[in-house]
N, C-alpha and C positions, 0 to 999 in steps of 0.2 A: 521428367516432363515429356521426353520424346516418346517415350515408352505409353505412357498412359494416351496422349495425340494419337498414337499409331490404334491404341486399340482403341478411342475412339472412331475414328472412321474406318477401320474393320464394320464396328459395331454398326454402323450408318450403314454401309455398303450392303453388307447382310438384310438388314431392314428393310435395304429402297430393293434388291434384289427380289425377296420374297414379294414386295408386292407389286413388282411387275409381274411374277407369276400367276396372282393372285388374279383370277375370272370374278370378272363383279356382274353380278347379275343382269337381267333386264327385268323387267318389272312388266313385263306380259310372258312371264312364265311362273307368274303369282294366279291365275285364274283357277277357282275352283269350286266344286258344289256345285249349286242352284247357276248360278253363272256360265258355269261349263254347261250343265242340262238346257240351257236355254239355248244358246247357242247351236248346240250339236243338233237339236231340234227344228233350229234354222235352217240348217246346212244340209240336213237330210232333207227338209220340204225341195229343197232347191234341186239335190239331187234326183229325189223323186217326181220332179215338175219337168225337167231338159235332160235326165240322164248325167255319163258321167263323160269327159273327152279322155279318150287311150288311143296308143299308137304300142305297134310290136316292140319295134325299139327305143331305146333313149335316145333323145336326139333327132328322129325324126317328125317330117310335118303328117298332119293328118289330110286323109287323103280328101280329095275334091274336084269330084268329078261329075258333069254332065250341069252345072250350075248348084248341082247340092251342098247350102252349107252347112256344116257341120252344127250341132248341138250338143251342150255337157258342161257340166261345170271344169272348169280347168283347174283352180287352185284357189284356197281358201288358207287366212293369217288372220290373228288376233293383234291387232296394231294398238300401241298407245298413242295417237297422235297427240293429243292436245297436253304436251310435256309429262309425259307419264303418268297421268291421273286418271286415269278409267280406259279398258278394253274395250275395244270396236271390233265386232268380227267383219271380215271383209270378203264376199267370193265375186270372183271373176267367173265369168262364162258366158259362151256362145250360147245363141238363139238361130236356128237357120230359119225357122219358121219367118222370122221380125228381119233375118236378113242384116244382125247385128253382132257384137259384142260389147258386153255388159259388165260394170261392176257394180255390186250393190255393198253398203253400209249398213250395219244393224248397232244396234247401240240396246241396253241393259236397260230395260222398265224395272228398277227396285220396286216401285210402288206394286207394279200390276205383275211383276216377277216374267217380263216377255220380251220377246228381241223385238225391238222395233226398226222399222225401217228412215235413216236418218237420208241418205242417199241410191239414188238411182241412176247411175250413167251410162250411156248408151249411143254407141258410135259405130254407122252404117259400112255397107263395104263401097269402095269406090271403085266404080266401074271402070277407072283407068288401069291398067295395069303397073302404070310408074307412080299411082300414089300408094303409100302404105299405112297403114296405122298399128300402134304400138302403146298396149298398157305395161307402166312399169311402176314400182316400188322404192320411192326415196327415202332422205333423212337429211339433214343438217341438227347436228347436236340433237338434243330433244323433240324437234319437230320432226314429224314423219308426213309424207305425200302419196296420195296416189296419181302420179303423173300418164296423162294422153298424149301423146308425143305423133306426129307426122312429119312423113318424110315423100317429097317428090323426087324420083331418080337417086335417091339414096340420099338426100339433102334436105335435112330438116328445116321445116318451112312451119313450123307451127309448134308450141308444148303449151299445153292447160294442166295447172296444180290443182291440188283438190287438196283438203286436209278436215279436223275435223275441232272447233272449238267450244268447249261449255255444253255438248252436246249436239252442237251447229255445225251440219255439214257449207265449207265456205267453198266458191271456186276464184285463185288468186286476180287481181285484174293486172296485175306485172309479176311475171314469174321473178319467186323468192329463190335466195343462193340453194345449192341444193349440192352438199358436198360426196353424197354417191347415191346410186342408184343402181338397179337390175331388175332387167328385161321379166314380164311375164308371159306376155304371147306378142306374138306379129303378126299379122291379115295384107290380105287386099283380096280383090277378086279371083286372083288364080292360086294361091297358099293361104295356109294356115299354120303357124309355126309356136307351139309353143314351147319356151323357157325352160321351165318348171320340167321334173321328171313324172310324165303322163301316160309311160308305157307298164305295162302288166297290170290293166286296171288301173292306170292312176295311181301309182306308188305314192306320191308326193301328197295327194288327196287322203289316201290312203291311211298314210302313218298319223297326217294331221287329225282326221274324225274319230282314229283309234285314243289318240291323247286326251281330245275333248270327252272320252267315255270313258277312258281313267279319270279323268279330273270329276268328272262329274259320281261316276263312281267313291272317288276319294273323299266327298266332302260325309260321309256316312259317319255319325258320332255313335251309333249304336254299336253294343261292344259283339263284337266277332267271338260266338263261340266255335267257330268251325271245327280250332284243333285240340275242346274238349269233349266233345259228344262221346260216348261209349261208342263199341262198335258193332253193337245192338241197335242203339239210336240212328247210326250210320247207315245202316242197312235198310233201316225202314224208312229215311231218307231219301236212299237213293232210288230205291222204289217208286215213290212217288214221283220226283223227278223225274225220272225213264220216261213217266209217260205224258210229265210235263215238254220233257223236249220233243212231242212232236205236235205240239201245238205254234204255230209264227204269233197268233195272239187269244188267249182266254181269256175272259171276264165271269167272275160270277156273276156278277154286274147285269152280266147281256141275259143273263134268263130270268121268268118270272116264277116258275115251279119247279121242283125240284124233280120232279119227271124229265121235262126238258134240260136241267141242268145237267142229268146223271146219260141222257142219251147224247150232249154235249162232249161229252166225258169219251165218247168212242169215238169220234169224226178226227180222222189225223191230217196233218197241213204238211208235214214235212218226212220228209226219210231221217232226220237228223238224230244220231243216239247219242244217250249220255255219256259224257264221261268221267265227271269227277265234281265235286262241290268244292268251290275255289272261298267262299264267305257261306257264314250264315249270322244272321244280325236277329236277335231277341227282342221285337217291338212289344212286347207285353203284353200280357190277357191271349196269353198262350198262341200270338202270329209271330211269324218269322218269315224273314225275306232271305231267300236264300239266293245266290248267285253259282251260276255252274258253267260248265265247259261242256260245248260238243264237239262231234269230230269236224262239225263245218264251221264251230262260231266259239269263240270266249265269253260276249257279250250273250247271254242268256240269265234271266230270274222267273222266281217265282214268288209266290204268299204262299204259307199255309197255314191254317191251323190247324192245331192240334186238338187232337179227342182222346175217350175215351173209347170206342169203337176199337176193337177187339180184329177186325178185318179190315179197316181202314183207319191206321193210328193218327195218319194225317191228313187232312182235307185241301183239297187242291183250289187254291180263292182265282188267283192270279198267273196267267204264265204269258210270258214272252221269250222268242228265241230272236237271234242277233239283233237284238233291242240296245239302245240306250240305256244303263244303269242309272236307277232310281237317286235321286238324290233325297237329301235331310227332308228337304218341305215336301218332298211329293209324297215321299212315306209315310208321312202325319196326316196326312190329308188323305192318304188312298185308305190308310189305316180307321182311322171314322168313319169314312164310306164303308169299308166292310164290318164294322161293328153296326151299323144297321142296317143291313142286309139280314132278313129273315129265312134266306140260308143257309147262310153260316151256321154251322153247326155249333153246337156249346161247346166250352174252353173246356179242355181235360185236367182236370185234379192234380193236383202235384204242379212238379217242373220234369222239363226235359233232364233224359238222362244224361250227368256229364260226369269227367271224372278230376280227380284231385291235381291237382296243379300249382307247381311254388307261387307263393303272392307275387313275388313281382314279374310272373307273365304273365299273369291276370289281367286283360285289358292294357297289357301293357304298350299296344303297336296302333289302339286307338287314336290318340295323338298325331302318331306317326302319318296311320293314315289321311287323317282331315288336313295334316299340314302339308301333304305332296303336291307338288307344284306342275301345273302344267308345261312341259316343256314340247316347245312349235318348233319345227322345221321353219329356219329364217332364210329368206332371199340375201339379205345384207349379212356384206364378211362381221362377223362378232367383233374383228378384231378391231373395226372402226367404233364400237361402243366400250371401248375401255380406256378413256384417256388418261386415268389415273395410271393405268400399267404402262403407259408410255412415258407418264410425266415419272414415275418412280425409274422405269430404266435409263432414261436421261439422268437420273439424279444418280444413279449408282457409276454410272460410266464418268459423269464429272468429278462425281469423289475417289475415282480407281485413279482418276487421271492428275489431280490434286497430291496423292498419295505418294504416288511416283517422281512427282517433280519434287516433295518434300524431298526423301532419301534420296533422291539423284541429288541434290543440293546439300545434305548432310554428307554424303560421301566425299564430295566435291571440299567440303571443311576438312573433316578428319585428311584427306590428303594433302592440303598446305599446311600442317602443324607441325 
């Protein structure tokens, strides 16, 4: 009986062990597709409207000087507030023009497929030099805040919550428990201090809009033949590409004759060269959206179709370089647009050349792709959202501890007999 007890709570031990180890997700590292595309689209307008805020090194404030304040987005997170039920993209940034700092709320139009703006908050500099202002990023369990915090003389005299529920951005009227938090920037009139890692361009920014253009990338269900093509196919590929990467944006779209199309054709935007085709997706009736790398960008596509043309095997519809990757609905939708485009040249005969490939990696990393999950740079220690791995390491440590006092007390037997 002692024997079987013992490898019972071995058995337990091991169990509650493994799943304190055990990392449980968050559930704002589930965004992706259309969602990510919309989003990243956001976060660019914004970047593109105030710029971006960098400083040389980590750590340091940005500078401020002659009354100049600063402008740029500081840091951008996809928050679940309202108990993990739908992503909120959220950017913080200066305004020196308005003589502010800003955070804005955007929230997911399924209907209309667009980021809408749920919240706008906006808090001035104060000409004291002993008051401060401070945006920061809470939680208590499920619920997540955007906290405004002031402080006079370094003694906080004021916090306003912010959160977001059912879609409804709320501001609290009596600050709710708030079991941690961490600083995003700090202001007054003579500093600007932000938090977050905002030096070599904005690292933090930085890695964040590159994951929004994986995810938004990721949700593609069209099957990747990249690593079947011939290397014939390959070649006349890359061709085309070469002199799609020096366009920042092409439209067949934007011409009405094929005169101006083909003088379109020579006007270059960028020094960027190609260098490798990372995807190419099969939209049918001979287009293909192909994704590529240059030596300044990963984020780069194209359309083509395909002809029969003898000197031009592929026609060039669509290019962008350090672009946002297309997602599922955008491709359905651009893809209609350019089948009526009287342009477009006729579909070429056959299929593209590919070569033989065992069935089961045929399409096999499709899946893979659509299910990759967007993972954010988070302000909050992760290790405050796992209370199961704390509740199982309590559980293992009181059954280590149970164990011991057993055989301490059986040994204690066996020696008065």
């Amino acid at each position: 009986m002692k024997k079987k007890l013992y490898k019972l709570i071995c058995l337990i031990c091991v169990f509650t062990a493994m799943l304190s180890c055990i990392s449980i997700p968050a559930r704002a590292d589930g965004i992706a597709g259309k969602e990510a595309s919309v989003f990243a689209y956001a976060l660019n307008d914004k970047m593109y409207q105030y710029g971006v805020i960098s400083t040389g090194e980590p750590g340091s404030d940005v500078e401020m000087s002659g009354g100049n304040y600063p402008s740029g987005v500081i840091y951008s997170d996809v928050i679940y507030f309202d108990n993990n039920d739908s992503p909120y993209l959220v950017i913080f940034r200066a305004d020196g023009a308005e003589q502010n700092v800003t955070f804005d709320i955007f929230k997911y139009n399924e209907k209309l497929e667009r980021a809408e703006a749920i919240a706008v908050v906006s808090k001035g500099y104060n000409t004291d030099a002993g008051v401060e202002g401070q945006f920061a990023v809470g939680e208590n369990g499920d619920t997540k805040y955007i906290i405004y915090r002031e402080y006079t003389n370094s003694v906080e005299t004021n916090a306003e919550y912010y959160t977001v529920i059912d879609g409804t951005a709320y501001k609290y009227i009596q600050s709710p428990p708030c079991a941690a938090s961490s600083g995003v920037v700090s202001w007054n009139s003579q500093f600007f201090r932000p938090y977050v890692d905002v030096s070599s361009g904005n690292a933090a920014l930085t890695v964040f809009f590159s994951q929004l253009k994986d995810a938004s990338g990721a949700g593609v269900s069209y099957e990747d033949i990249s690593e079947r093509i011939t290397a014939e196919e390959t070649e006349r590929l890359e061709n085309v590409l070469s002199r799609a990467a020096k366009f920042t944006n092409f439209e067949i779209g934007s011409y009405s004759t094929i005169t101006d199309y083909n003088l379109g054709l020579t006007r270059r935007d960028t020094d960027d060269k190609f260098y490798l085709i990372t995807n190419l997706y099969d939209l049918g009736d001979e287009i293909y959206y192909a994704r590529f790398s240059t030596d300044k960008s990963f984020y780069n596509y194209a359309l083509l179709r395909r002809t029969d043309d003898s000197e031009e095997p592929y026609q060039l519809l669509v290019a962008k370089t350090d672009s946002i990757p297309l997602s599922d609905t955008e491709l359905k939708r651009l893809k209609e647009v350019l089948n009526r485009n009287k342009l477009v040249a006729q579909a070429a005969r056959g299929s593209i050349e590919t070569e033989s490939v065992p069935f089961l990696h045929i399409g096999s990393n499709d899946a893979k792709e659509t299910e990759k999950p967007l993972k954010m740079p988070k302000l909050i220690d992760p290790s405050l959202r796992r209370p199961a791995a704390l509740i199982g390491g309590g559980a293992s440590i009181l059954a280590l501890i149970f164990l011991w006092i057993y055989l301490a007390m059986g040994e204690e037997e066996e020696r008065y007999r």
